[in-house]
C-alpha positions in Angstrom: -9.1 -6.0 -171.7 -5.7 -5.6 -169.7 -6.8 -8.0 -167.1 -7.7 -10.8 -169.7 -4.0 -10.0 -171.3 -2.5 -10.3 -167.8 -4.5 -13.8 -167.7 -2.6 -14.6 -171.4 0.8 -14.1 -170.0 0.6 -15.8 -166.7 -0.2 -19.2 -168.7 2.6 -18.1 -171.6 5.3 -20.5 -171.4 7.7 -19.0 -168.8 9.5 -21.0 -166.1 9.4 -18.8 -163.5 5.7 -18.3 -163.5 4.8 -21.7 -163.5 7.8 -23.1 -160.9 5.5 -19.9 -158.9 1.9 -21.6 -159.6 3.2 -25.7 -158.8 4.6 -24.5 -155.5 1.3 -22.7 -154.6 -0.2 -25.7 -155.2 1.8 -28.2 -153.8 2.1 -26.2 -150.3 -1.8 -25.6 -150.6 -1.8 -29.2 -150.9 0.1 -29.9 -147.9 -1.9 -27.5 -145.9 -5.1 -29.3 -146.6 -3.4 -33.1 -146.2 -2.2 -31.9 -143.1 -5.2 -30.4 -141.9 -7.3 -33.3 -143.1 -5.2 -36.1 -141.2 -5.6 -33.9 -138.1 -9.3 -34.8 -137.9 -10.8 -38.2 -136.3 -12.1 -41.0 -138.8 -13.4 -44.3 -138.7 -11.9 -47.5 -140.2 -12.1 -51.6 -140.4 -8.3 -52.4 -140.0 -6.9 -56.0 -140.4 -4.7 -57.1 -137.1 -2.8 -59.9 -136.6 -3.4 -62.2 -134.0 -1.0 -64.5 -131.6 -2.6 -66.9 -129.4 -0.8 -67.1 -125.9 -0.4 -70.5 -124.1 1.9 -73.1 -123.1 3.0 -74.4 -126.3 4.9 -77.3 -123.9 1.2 -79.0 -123.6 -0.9 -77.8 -126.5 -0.4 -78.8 -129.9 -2.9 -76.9 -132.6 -4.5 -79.5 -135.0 -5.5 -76.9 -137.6 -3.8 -73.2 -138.9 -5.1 -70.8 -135.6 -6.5 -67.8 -136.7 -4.0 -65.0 -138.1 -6.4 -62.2 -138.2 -9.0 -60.3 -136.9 -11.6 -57.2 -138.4 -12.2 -54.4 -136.2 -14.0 -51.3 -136.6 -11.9 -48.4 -135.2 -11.9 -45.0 -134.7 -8.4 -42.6 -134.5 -6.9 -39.6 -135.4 -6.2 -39.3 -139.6 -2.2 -40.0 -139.0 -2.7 -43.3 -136.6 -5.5 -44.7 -139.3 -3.5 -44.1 -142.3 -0.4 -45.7 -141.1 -2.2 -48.7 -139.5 -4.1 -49.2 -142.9 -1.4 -49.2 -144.3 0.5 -52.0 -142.1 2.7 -49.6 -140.7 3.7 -50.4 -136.9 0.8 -52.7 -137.1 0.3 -54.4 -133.7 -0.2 -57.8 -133.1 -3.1 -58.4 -130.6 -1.9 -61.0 -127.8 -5.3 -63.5 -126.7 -4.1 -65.4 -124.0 -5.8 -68.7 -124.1 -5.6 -70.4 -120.2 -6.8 -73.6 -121.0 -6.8 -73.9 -124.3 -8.1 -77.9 -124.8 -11.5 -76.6 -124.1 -11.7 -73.3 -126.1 -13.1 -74.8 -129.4 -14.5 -70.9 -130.4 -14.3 -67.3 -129.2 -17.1 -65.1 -129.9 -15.3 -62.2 -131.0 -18.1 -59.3 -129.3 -16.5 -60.0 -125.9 -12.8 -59.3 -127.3 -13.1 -55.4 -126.9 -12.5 -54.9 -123.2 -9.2 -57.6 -123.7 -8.1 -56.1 -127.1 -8.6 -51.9 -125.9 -5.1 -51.3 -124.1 -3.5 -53.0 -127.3 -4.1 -50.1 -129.7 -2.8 -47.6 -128.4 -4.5 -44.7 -129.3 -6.9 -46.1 -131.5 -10.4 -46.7 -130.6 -12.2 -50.2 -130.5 -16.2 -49.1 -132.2 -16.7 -52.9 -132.6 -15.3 -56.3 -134.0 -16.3 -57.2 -137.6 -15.0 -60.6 -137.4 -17.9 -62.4 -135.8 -16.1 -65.8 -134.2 -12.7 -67.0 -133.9 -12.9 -70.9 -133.9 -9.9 -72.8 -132.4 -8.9 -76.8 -132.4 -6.4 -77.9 -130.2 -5.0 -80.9 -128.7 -2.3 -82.6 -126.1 0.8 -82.0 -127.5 2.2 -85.5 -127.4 5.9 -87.1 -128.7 6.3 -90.6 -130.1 9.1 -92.6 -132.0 8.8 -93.9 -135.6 10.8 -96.6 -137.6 11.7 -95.5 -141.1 11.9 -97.7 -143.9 12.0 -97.4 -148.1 9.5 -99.8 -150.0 12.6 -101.3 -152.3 9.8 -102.2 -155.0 9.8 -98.6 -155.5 13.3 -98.1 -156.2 14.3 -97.7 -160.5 17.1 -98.4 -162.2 18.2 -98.4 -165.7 18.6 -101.2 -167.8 21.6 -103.5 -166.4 21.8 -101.9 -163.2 20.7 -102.7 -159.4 20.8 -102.2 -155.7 24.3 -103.8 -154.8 24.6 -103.1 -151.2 21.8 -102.6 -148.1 20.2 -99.5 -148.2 21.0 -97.6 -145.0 18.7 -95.0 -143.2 20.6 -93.1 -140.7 19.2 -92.6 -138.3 16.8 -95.7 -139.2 13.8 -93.7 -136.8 12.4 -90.4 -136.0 10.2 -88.7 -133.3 7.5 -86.7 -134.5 6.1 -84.0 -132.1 2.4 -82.6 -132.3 -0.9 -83.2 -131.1 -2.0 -86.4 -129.8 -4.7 -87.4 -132.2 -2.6 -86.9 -135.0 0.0 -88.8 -133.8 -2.0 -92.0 -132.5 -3.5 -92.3 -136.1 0.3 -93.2 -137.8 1.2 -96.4 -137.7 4.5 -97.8 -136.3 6.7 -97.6 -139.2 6.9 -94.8 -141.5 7.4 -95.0 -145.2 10.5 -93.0 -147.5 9.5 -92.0 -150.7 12.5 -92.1 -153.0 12.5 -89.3 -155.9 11.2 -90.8 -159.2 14.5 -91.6 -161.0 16.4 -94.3 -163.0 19.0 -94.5 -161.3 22.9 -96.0 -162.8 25.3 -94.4 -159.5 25.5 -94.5 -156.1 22.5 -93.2 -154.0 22.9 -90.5 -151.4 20.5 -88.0 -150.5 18.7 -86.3 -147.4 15.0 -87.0 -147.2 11.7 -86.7 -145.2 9.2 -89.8 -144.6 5.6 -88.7 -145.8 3.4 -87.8 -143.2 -0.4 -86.5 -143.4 -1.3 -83.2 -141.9 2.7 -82.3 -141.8 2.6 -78.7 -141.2 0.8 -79.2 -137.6 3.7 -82.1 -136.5 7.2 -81.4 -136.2 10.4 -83.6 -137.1 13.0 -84.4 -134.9 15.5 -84.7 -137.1 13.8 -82.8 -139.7 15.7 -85.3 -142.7 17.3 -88.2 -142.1 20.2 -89.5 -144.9 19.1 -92.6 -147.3 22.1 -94.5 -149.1 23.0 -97.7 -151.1 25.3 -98.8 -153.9 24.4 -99.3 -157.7 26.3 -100.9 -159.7 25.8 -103.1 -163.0 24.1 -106.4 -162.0 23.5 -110.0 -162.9 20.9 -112.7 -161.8 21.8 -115.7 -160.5 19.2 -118.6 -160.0 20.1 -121.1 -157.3 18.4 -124.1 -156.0 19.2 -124.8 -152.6 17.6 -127.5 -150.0 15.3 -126.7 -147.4 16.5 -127.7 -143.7 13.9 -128.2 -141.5 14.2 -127.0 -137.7 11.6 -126.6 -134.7 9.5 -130.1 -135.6 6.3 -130.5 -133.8 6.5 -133.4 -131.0 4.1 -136.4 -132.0 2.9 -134.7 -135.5 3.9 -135.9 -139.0 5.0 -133.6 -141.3 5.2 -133.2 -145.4 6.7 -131.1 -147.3 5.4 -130.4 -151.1 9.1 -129.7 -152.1 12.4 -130.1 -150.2 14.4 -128.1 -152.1 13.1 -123.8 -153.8 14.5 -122.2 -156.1 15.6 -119.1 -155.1 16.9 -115.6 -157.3 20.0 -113.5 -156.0 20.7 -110.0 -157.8 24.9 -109.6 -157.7 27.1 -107.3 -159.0 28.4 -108.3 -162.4 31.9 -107.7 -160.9 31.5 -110.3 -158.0 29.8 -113.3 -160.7 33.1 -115.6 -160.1 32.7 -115.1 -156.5 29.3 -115.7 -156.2 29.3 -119.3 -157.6 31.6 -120.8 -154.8 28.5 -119.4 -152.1 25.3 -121.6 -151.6 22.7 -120.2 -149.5 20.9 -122.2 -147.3 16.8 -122.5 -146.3 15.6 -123.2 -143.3 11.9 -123.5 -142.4 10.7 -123.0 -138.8 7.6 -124.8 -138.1 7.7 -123.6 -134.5 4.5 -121.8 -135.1 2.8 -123.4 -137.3 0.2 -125.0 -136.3 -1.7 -128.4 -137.3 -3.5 -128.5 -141.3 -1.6 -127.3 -144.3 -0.2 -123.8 -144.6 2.1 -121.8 -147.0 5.3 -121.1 -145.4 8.2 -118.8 -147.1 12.0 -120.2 -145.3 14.5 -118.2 -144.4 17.7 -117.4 -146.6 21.1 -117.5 -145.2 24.6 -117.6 -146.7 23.7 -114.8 -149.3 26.6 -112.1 -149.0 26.0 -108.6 -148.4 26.6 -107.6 -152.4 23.7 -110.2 -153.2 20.0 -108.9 -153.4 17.5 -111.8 -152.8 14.8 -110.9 -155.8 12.8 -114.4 -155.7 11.2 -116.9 -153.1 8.7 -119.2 -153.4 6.8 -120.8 -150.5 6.7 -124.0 -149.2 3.3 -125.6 -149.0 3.3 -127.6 -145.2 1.3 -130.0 -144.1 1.0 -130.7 -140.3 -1.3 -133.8 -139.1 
């Protein structure tokens, strides 16, 4: 009877006793944690993986492996804080020639991997292969250009000046395969906007597979005026140069109608200009052919919108 009333008080609400009881436990509970992490376990730990090798001639075409699995085996502390991600190391496969490693098979890592773990214990690698794609790491120069068909204004507004890229080309840097498959001149996509100001902005051209290539510059600045605009329709004659020796020559129309976008401001100046057409027939070559001529006289303010071609017959 007195012991179960000595049981009664010891759970009674008193502070003292139970501060007493929560630090038996808590140190009991350090005992055992400490005790417990003392002993040797095995684990599958995550470890992130670098690939060594001259990055001056090899050029990945896909992501390289991050990780690899391995089954290890450790003291309790070096486990828990390598689960964990603590002090994690990253494991260092050097790759000698590494345009002919397309895989690794990841059972004869071990004896490469061991003196990377310190005290940690390689059982066996989970991960079964590692499979790697590489290629010449090659540099070649683009043009740049903006499709101006593109480009949207708002109602009563237009391009009023050249559009400038600057610079006007770029070198891309990456492997070789990816590179040889672009083609000469690389397109600008322009943000989807109707526009009614000035355009200034910093962009990229679009290029497939992207991450693997690098950019050099990384942006390059596009620019051109807008303004409120007019259309102007102007018929102007076509001058012939070039002729072909002993051929005759016909002409379906000696004169085109041609379409110059101006802004509204510069209308008055505008109608003292005539461009001029001039068809080279250098090239062309006996039997009728479409030709489009060449515009000159138009001033920099003036956007050419409309050409017809010339229909040319050589005999």
């Amino acid at each position: 009877m007195s012991f179960l009333r000595v049981f009664i008080n010891l759970f009674q609400f008193n502070r003292t006793n139970w501060k007493a009881v929560l630090l038996c436990l808590l140190t009991a509970s350090v005992f055992w944690v400490f005790n417990a992490l003392n002993k040797q376990y095995i684990s599958n730990i995550k470890f992130p993986l670098h690939f060594e090798y001259d990055e001056d001639k090899a050029s990945p075409l896909q992501e390289l492996p991050k990780n690899i699995l391995l089954n290890v085996s450790g003291n309790g502390w070096e486990l828990l804080s390598q689960t964990f991600g603590y002090k994690l190391p990253t494991l260092i496969i050097p790759l000698e020639k590494p345009l002919e490693v397309k895989k690794i098979v990841c059972s004869t890592l071990p004896p490469m991997l061991a003196n990377q773990l310190g005290k940690l214990q390689i059982n066996y690698v989970v991960t079964d292969t590692l499979y790697l794609q590489l290629d010449q790491k090659d540099t070649h120069k683009y043009k740049l250009f903006v499709d101006t068909r593109e480009i949207t204004f708002k109602e009563g507004f237009g391009r009023t000046s050249p559009l400038v890229i600057l610079p006007d080309s770029i070198q891309l840097q990456g492997p070789k395969s990816l590179l040889h498959k672009l083609p000469d001149s690389l397109a600008i996509q322009l943000p989807e906007a109707r526009l009614n100001s000035n355009y200034r902005e910093k962009l990229s051209p679009l290029i497939a597979d992207e991450e693997m290539i690098k950019r050099i510059p990384e942006n390059v600045e596009v620019m051109f005026e807008v303004n409120e605009v007019i259309e102007f329709s102007v018929k102007s004659k076509i001058n012939w140069i070039n002729l072909p020796r002993g051929r005759q020559v016909t002409l379906d129309n000696d004169s085109l109608l041609l379409k110059v976008q101006i802004p509204k401001s510069k209308q008055e100046d505008f109608k003292t200009i005539a461009p001029a057409l001039t068809l080279n027939l250098k090239k062309v070559k006996k039997g009728e052919h479409l030709v489009k001529p060449t515009v000159v006289g138009i001033p920099t303010y003036g956007i050419l919108t409309k050409l017809d071609s010339v229909k040319v017959k050589i005999f």
